[in-house]
GULO-229757 format. One record per residue: residue in one letter; x, y, z of N, C-alpha, C in turn. Coordinates in Angstrom, 3 decimals. Example, Ala and Ser with C-alpha at 12.3 -4.5 7.8 and 13.67 -1.06 7.14 Angstrom:
2
<site residu="A" n_X="13.190" n_Y="-5.690" n_Z="7.800" ca_X="12.300" ca_Y="-4.500" ca_Z="7.800" c_X="13.200" c_Y="-3.300" c_Z="7.800"/>
<site residu="S" n_X="12.850" n_Y="-2.250" n_Z="7.080" ca_X="13.670" ca_Y="-1.060" ca_Z="7.140" c_X="12.900" c_Y="0.030" c_Z="7.870"/>
END
This chain:
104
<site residu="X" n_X="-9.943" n_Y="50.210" n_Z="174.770" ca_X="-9.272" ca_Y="49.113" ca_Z="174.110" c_X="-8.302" c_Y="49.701" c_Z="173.089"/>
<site residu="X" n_X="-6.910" n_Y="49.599" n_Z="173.000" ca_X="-5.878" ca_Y="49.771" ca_Z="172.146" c_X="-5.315" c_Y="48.649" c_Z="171.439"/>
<site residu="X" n_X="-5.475" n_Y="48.908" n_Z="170.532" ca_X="-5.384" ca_Y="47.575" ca_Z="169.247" c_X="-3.570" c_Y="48.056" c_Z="168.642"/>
<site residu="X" n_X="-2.891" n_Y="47.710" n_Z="169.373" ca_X="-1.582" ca_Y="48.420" ca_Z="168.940" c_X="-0.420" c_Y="47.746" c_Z="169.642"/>
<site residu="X" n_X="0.877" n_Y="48.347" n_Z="169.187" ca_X="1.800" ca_Y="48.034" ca_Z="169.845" c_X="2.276" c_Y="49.472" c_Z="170.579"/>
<site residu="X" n_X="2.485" n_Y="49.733" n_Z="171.714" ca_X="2.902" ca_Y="50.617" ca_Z="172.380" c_X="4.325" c_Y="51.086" c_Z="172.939"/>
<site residu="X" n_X="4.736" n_Y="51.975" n_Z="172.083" ca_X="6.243" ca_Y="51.766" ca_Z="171.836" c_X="7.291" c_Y="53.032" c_Z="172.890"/>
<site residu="X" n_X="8.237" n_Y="52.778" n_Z="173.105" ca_X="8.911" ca_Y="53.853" ca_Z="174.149" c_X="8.346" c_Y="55.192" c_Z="173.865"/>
<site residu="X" n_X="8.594" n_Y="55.831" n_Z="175.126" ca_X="7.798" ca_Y="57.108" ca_Z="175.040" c_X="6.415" c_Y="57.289" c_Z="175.243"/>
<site residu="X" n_X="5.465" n_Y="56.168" n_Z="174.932" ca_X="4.343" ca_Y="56.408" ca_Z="174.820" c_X="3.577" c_Y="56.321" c_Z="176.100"/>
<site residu="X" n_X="2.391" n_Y="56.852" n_Z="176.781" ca_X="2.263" ca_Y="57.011" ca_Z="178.112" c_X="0.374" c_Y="56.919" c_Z="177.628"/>
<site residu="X" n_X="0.347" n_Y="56.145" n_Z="178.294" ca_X="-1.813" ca_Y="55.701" ca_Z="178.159" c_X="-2.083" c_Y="55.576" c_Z="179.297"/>
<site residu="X" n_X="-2.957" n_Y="57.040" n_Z="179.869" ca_X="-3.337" ca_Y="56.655" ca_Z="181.170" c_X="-5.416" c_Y="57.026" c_Z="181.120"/>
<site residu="X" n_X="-5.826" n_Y="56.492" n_Z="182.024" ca_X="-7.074" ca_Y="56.397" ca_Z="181.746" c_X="-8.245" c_Y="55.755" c_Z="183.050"/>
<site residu="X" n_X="-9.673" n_Y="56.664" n_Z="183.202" ca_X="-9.720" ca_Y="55.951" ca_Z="184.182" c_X="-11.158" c_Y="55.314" c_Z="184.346"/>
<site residu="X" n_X="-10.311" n_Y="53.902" n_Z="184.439" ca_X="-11.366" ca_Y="52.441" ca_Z="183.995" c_X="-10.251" c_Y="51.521" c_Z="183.813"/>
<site residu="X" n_X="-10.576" n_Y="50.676" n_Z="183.268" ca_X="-10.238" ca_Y="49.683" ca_Z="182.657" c_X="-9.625" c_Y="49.807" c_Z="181.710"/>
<site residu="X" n_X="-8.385" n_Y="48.727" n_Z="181.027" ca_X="-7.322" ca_Y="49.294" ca_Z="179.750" c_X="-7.353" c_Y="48.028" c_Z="179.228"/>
<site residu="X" n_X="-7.616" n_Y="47.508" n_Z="177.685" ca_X="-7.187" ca_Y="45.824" ca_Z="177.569" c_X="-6.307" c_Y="46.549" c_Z="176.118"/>
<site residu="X" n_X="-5.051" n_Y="46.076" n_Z="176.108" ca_X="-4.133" ca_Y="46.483" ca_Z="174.851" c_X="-4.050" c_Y="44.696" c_Z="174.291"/>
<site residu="X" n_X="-3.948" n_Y="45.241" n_Z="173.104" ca_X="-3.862" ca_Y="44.051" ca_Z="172.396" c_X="-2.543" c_Y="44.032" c_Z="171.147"/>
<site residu="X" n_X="-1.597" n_Y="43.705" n_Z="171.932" ca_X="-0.476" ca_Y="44.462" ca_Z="171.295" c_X="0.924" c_Y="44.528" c_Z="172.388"/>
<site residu="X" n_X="1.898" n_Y="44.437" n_Z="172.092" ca_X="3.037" ca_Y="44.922" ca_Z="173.420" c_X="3.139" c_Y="45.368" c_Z="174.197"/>
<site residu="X" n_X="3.649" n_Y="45.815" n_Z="175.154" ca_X="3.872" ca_Y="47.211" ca_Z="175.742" c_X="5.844" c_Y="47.347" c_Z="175.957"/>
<site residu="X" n_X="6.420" n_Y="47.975" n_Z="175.249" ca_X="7.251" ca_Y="47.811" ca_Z="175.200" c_X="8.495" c_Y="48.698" c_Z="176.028"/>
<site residu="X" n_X="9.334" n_Y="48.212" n_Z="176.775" ca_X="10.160" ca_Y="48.957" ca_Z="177.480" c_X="10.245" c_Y="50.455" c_Z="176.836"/>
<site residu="X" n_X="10.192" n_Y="51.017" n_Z="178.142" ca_X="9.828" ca_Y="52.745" ca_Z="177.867" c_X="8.291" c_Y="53.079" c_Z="178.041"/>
<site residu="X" n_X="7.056" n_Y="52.486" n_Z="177.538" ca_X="6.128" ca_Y="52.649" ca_Z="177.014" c_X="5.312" c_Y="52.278" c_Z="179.104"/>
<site residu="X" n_X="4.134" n_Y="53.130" n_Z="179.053" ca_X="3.600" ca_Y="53.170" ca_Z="180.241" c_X="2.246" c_Y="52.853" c_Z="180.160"/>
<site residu="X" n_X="1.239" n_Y="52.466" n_Z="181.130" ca_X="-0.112" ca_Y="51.777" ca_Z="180.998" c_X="-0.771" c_Y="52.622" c_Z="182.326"/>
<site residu="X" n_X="-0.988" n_Y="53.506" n_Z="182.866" ca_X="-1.843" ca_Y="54.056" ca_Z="183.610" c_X="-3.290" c_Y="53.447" c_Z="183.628"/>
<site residu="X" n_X="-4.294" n_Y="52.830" n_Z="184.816" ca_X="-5.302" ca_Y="52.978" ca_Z="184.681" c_X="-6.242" c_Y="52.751" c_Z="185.977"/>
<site residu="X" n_X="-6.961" n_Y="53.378" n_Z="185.898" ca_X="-7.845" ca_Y="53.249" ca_Z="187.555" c_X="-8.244" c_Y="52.221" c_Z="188.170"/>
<site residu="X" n_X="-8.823" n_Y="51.167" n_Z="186.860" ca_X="-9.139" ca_Y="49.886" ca_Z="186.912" c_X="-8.290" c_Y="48.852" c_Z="186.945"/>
<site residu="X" n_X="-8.786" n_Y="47.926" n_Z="186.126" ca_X="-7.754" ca_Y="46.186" ca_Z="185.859" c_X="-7.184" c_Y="46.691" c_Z="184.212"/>
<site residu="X" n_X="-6.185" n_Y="46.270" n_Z="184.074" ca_X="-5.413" ca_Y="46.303" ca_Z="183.115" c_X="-5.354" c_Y="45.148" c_Z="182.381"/>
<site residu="X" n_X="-5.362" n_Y="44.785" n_Z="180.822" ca_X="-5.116" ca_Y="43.214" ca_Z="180.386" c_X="-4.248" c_Y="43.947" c_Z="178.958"/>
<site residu="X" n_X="-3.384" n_Y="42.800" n_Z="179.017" ca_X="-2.260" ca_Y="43.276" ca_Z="178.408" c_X="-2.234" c_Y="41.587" c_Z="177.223"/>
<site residu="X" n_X="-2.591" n_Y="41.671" n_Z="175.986" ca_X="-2.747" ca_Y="40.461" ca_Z="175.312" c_X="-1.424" c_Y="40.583" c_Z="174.748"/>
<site residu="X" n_X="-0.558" n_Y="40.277" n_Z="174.634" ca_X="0.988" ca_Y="40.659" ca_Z="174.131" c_X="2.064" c_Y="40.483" c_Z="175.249"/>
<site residu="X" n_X="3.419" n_Y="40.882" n_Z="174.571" ca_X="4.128" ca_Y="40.704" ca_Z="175.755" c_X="4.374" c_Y="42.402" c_Z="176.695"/>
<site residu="X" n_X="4.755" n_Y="41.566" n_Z="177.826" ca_X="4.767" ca_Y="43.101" ca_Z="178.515" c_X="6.201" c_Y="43.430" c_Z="179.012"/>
<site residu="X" n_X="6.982" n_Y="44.366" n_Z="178.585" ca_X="7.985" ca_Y="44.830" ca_Z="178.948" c_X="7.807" c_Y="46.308" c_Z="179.741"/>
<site residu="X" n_X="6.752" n_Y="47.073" n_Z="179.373" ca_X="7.069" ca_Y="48.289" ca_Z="179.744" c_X="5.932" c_Y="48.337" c_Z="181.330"/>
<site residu="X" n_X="5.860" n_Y="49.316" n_Z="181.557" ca_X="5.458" ca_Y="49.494" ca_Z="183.128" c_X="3.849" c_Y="49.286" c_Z="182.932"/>
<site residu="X" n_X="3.299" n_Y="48.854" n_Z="183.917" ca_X="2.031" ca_Y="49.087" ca_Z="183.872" c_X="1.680" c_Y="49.443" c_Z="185.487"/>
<site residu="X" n_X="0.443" n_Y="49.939" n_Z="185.491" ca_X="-0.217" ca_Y="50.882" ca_Z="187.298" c_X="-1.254" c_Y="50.378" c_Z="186.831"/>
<site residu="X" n_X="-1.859" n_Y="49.241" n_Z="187.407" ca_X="-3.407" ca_Y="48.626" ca_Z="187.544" c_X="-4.053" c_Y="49.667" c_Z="188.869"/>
<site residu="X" n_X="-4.831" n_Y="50.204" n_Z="188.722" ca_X="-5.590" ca_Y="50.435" ca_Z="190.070" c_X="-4.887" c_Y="51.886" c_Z="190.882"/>
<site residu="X" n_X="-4.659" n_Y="53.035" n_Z="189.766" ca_X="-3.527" ca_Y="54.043" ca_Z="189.925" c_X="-4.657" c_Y="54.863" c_Z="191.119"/>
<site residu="X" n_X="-5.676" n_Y="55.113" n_Z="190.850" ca_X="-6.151" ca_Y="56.421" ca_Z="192.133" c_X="-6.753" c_Y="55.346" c_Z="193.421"/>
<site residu="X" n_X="-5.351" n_Y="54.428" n_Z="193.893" ca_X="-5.925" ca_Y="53.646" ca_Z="194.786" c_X="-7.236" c_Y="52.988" c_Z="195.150"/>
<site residu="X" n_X="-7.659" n_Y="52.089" n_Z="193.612" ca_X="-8.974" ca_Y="51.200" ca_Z="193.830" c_X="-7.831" c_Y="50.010" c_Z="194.014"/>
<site residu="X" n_X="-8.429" n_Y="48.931" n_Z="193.486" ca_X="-8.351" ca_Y="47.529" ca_Z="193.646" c_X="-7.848" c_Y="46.990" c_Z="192.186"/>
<site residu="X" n_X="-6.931" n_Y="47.413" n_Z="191.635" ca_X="-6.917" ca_Y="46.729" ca_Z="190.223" c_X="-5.908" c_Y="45.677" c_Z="189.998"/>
<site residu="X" n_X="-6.206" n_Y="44.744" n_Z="188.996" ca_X="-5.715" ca_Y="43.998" ca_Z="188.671" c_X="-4.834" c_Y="43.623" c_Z="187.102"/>
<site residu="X" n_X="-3.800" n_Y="42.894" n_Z="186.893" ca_X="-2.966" ca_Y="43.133" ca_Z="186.182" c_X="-3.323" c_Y="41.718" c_Z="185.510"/>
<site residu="X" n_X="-3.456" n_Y="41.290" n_Z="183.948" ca_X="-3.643" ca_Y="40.134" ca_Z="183.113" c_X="-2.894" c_Y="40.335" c_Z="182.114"/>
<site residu="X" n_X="-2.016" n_Y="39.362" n_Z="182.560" ca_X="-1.135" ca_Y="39.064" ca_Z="180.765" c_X="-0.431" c_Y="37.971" c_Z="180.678"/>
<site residu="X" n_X="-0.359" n_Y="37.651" n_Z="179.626" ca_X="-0.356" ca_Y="36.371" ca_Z="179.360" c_X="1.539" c_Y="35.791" c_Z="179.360"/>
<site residu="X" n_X="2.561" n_Y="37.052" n_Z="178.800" ca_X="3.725" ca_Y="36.493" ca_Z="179.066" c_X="4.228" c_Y="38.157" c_Z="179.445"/>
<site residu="X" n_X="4.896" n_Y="38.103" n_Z="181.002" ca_X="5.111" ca_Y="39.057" ca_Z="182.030" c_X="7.157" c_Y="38.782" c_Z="181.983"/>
<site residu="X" n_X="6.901" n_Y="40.331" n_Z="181.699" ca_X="8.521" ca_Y="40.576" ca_Z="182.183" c_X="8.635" c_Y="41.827" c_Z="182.976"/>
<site residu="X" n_X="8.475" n_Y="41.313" n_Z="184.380" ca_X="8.422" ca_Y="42.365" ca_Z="184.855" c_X="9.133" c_Y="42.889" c_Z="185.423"/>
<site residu="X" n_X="9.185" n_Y="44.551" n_Z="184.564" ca_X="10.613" ca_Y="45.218" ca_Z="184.969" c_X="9.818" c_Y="46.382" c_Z="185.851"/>
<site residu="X" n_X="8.675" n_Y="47.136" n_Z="185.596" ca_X="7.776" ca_Y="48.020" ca_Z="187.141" c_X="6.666" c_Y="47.802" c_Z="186.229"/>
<site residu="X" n_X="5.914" n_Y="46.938" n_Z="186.906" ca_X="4.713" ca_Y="46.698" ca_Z="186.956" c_X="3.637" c_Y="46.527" c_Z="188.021"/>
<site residu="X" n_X="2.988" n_Y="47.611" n_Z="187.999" ca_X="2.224" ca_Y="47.765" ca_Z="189.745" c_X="1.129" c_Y="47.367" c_Z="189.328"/>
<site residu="X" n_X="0.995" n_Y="46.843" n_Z="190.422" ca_X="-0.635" ca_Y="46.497" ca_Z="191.354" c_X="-1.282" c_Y="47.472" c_Z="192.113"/>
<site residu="X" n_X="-2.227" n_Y="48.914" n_Z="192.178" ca_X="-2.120" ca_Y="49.479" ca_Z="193.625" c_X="-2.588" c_Y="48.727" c_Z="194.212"/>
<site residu="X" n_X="-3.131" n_Y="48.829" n_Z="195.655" ca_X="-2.881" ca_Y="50.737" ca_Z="195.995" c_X="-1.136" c_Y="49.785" c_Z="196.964"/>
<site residu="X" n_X="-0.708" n_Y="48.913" n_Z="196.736" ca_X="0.823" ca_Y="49.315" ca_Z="197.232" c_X="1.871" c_Y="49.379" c_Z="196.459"/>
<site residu="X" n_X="1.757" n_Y="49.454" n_Z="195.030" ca_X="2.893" ca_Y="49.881" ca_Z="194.122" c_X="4.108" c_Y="49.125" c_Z="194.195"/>
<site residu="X" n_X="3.828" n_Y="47.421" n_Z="194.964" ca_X="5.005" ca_Y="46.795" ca_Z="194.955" c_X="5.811" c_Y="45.911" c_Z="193.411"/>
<site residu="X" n_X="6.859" n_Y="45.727" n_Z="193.379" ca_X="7.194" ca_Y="45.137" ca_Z="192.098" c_X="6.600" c_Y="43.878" c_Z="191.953"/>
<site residu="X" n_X="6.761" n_Y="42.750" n_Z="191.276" ca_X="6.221" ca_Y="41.430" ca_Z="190.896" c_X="7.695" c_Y="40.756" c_Z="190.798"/>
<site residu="X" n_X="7.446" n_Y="39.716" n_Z="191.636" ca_X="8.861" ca_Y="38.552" ca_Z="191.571" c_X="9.141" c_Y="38.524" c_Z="190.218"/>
<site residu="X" n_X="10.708" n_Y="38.349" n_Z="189.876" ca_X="11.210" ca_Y="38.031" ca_Z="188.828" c_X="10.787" c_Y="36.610" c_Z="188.589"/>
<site residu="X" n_X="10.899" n_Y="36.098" n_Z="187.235" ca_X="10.306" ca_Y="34.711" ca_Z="186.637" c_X="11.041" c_Y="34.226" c_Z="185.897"/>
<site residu="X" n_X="10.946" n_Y="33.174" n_Z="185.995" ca_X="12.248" ca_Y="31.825" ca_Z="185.507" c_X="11.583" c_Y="30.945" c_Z="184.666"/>
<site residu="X" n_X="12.130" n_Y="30.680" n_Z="183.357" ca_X="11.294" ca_Y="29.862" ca_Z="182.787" c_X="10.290" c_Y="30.012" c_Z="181.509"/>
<site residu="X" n_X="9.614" n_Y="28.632" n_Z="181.591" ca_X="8.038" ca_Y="28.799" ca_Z="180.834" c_X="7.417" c_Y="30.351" c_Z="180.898"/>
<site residu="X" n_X="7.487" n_Y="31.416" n_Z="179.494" ca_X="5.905" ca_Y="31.753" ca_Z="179.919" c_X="4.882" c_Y="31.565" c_Z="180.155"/>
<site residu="X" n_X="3.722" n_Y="31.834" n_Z="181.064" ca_X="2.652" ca_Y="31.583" ca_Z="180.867" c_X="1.360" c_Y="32.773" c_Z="181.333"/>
<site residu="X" n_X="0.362" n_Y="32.492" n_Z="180.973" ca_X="-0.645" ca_Y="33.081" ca_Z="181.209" c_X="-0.726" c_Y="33.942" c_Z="182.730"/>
<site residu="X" n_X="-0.629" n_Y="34.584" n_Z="183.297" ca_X="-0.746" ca_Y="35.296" ca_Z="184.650" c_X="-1.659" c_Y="36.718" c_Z="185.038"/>
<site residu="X" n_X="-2.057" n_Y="36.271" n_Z="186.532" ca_X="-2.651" ca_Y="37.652" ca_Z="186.641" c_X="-1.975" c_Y="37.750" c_Z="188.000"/>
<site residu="X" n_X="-1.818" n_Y="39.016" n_Z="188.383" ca_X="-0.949" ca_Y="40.027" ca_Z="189.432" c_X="-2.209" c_Y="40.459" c_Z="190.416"/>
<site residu="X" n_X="-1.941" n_Y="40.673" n_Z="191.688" ca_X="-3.101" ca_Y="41.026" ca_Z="192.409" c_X="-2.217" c_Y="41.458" c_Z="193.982"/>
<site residu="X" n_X="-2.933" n_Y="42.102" n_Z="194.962" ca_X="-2.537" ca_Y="42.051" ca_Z="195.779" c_X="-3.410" c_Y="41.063" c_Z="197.000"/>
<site residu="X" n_X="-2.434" n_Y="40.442" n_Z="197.917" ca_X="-2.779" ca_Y="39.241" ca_Z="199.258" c_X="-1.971" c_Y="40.111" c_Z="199.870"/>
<site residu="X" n_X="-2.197" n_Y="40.145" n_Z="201.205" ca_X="-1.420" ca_Y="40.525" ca_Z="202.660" c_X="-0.509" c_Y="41.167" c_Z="202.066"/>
<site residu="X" n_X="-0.924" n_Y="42.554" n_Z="201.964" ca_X="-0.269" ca_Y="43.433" ca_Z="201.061" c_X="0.847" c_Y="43.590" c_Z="200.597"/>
<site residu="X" n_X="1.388" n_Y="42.168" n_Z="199.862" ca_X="1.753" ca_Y="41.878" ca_Z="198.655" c_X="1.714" c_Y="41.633" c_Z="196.896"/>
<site residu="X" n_X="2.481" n_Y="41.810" n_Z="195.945" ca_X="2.140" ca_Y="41.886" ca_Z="195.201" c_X="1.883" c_Y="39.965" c_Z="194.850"/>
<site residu="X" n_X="0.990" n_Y="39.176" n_Z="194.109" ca_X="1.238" ca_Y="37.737" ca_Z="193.776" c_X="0.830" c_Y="37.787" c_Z="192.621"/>
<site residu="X" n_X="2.082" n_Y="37.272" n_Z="191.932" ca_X="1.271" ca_Y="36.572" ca_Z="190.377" c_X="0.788" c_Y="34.921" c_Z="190.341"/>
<site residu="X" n_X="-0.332" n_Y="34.923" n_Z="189.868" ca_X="-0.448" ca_Y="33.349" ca_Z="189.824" c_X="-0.771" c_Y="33.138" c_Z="188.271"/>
<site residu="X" n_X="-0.765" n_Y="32.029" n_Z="187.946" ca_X="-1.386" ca_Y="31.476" ca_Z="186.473" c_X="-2.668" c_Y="31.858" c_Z="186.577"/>
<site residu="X" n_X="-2.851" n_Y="32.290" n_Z="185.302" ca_X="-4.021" ca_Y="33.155" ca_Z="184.555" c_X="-5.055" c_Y="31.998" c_Z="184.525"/>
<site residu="X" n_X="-6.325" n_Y="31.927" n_Z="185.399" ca_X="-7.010" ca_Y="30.639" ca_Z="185.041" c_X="-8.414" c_Y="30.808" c_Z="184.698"/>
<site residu="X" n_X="-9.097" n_Y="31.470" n_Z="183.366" ca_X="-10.029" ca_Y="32.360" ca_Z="183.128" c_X="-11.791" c_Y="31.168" c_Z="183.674"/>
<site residu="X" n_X="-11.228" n_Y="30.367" n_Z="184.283" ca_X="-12.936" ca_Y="29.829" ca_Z="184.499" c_X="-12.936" c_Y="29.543" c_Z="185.813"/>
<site residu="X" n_X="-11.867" n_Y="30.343" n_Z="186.896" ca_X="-12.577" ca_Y="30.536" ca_Z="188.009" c_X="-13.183" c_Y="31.431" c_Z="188.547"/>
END
């Protein structure tokens, strides 16, 4: 858990699970084996699920400029609009973000 804002240059890789509570700000990188949760906004890159498990991506307002899902490392549709709550995952090995809906 990183209680911070994560600023260009900075590179956090790790292997498990990552929940930042704080930015991630263009430049700045999120490595992690597991699911990633990002409480802040996200500009900079994140790799949910980097040594090809199953991970998943949570954050609440997504700008996503390379933000992976593995194990296919695809980008996430650009977004129009409302922020809102979202999690990133892969279906028919695509990347999908849907609204973040923590009680299913």
């Amino acid at each position: 858990m990183v209680h911070r804002t994560l600023r260009s240059g900075f590179s956090l890789q790790y292997a498990g699970h990552v929940v930042v509570i704080g930015d991630v700000n263009p430049g700045a990188e999120v490595i992690a084996s597991g699911d990633v949760i990002v409480w802040g906004r996200l500009r900079g890159m994140v790799h949910a699920g980097a040594e090809g498990t199953k991970g998943q991506l949570y954050v609440p307002w997504i700008w996503p400029l390379l933000n992976y899902v593995s194990p296919d490392k695809s980008r996430l549709p650009q977004r129009r609009g409302k922020s809102q709550p979202e999690m990133a995952h892969i279906k028919n090995r695509q990347v999908v973000a849907e609204a973040w809906n923590p009680k299913k």
